[in-house]
N, C-alpha and C positions, 0 to 999 in steps of 0.2 A: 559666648566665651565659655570653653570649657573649665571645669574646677578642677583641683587638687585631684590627684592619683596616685593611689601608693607603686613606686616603681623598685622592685627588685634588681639588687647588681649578681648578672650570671656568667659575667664574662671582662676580664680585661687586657689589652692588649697593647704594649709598646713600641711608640711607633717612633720617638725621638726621646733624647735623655729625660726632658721633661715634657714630652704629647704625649697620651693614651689614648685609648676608643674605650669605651666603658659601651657594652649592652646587658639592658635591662629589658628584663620583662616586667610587660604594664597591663594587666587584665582590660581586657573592653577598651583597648586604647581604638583610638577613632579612626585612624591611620594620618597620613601626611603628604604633603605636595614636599618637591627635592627642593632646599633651598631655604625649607620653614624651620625654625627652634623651637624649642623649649625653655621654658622657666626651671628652676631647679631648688628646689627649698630644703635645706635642712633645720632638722629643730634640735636643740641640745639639750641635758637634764635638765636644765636651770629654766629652757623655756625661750629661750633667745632663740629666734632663727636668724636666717639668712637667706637671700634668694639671689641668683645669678644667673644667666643666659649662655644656653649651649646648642649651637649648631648641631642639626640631626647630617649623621654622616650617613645614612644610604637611604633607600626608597621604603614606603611600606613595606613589611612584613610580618603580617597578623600581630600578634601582640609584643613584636617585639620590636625595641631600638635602638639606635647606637648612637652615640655622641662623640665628637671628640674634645679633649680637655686639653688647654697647655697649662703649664704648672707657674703661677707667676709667685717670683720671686717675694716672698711677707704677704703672701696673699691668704686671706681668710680662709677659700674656702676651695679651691683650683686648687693647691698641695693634698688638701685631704682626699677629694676624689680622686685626685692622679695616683695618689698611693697606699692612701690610710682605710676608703672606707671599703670592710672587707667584704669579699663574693659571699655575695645570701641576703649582706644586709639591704636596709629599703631606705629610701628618701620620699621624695614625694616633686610629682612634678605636672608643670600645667601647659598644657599646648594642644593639640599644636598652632606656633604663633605665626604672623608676617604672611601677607600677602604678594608684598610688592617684588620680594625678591625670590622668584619662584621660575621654574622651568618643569617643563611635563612635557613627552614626545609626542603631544597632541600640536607641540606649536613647531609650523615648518620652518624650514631657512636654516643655512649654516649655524653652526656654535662653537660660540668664540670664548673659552674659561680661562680668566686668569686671578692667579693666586698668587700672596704675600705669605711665606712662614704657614702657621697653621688655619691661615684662609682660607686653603685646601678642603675644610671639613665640608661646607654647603655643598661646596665642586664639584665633590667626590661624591655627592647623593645626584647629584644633575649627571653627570659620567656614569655615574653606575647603571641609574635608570636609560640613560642615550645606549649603553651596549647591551641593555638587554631590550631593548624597542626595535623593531624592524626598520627602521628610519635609514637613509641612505645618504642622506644629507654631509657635507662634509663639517667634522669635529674637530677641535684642538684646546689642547690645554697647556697653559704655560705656567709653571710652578718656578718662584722666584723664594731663595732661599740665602742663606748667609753662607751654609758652609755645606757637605755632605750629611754630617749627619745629625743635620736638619732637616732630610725631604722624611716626609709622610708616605706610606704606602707605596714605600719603592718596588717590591714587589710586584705588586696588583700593578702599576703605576708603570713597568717595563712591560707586562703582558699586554695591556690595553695599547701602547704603543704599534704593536701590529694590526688594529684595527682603526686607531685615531691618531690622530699626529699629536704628541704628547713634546714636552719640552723644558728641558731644568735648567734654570739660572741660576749661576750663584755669583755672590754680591761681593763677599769676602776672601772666601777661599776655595779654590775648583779645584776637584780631582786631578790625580795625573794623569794624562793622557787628552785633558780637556783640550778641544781647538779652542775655545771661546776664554780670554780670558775672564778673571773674576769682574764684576764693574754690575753697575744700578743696570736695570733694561731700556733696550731702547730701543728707535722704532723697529731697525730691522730685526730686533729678538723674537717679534708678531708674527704670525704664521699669516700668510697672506691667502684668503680665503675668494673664491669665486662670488664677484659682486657683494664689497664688503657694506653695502650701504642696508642690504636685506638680511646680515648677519647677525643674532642675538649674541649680545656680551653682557658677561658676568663677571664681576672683579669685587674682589672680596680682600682682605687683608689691612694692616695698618693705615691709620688715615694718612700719612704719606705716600705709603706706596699706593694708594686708592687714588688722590688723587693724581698720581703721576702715570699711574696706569692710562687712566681716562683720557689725559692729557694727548698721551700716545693713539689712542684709537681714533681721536677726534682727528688726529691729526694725520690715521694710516686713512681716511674717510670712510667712518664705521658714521652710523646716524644719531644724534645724538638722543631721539626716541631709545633707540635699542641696546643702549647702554646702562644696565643696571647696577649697582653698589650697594657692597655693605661693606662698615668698617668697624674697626675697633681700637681703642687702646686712645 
């Protein structure tokens, strides 16, 4: 197990009213598999810390990394990172954590990603790493959201669309122009992949929509070996 590391914030970026991406640089960090977190600890004058868990959003990149943050409503410590603590200052954090929910272009077969709100962050380090791997394999990701502006990484998120089949839900309120109207997902919202039985899935988001997701793939016949979760809240 790795220990404490003092991590520097050198960068923050807005991606929903209350998501960011916060990258820090971390001296001598270890690097990471797409999929793993961090620990994240603040300490305050008085001596009191805190510690909370944040999905790493993209692959290695020598000393540095990205997290993404949602800001929850009377939350300790999610409000201050999302907007208070300022570029230059340090925290300290310990990882990289989690084995189990992990993807690397070393493992063959289609990939199946699907995402709750900001479930997206693992995703998005598994997606990133898939388009920069020579891998030929077919991808998709399905991002299920409440309203528009609620998706994450819309940008980067329409570009990767012409290499992966990419796919936004929303729950409550759809853009105009949407064919699909608003409503939960269901089976046909799954991208249907070439021998879905040898497909890895990833489904990350709220424990309802985790397991409702699952529910779904078990039932598009993905295996349930290759069906991996993480949830929250």
């Amino acid at each position: 197990m790795h220990g404490w590391r003092r991590a520097r914030l050198t960068e923050r970026t807005r991606q929903t009213a209350t998501g960011r991406t916060l990258e820090f640089e971390v001296p001598r960090w270890p690097g990471h598999l797409p999929g793993q977190h961090v620990d994240v600890r603040l300490t305050a004058d008085n001596g009191y810390q805190a510690v909370r868990s944040y999905s790493l959003a993209a692959p290695a990149d020598t000393d540095r990394i990205e997290l993404g943050v949602q800001a929850a409503p009377g939350g300790e410590v999610s409000p201050y990172l999302a907007d208070d603590l300022p570029v230059g200052a340090e925290v300290e954090v310990k990882g990289p954590l989690g084995g189990w929910f992990v993807w690397t272009p070393e493992k063959p077969g289609p990939l199946l990603l699907v995402a709750g709100g900001s479930g997206i962050v693992p995703l998005m380090a598994m997606l990133r790493a898939r388009l920069a791997s020579a891998s030929g394999d077919p991808c998709a990701l399905v991002h299920s959201v409440r309203a528009p502006d609620e998706v994450w990484y819309a940008a980067e998120l329409d570009a990767a669309g012409a290499v992966v089949d990419v796919r936004r839900l929303y729950t409550r309120t759809a853009p105009d122009g949407s064919a699909r109207p608003p409503g939960r997902m269901t089976e046909p919202d799954l991208p249907v992949l070439p021998s879905p039985k040898d497909a890895r899935c990833y489904v990350c988001g709220p424990t309802g929509f985790v397991e409702h997701a699952a529910a779904l793939l078990l039932a598009a016949g993905h295996a349930p070996d290759r069906i991996r979760t993480e949830r929250f809240g």
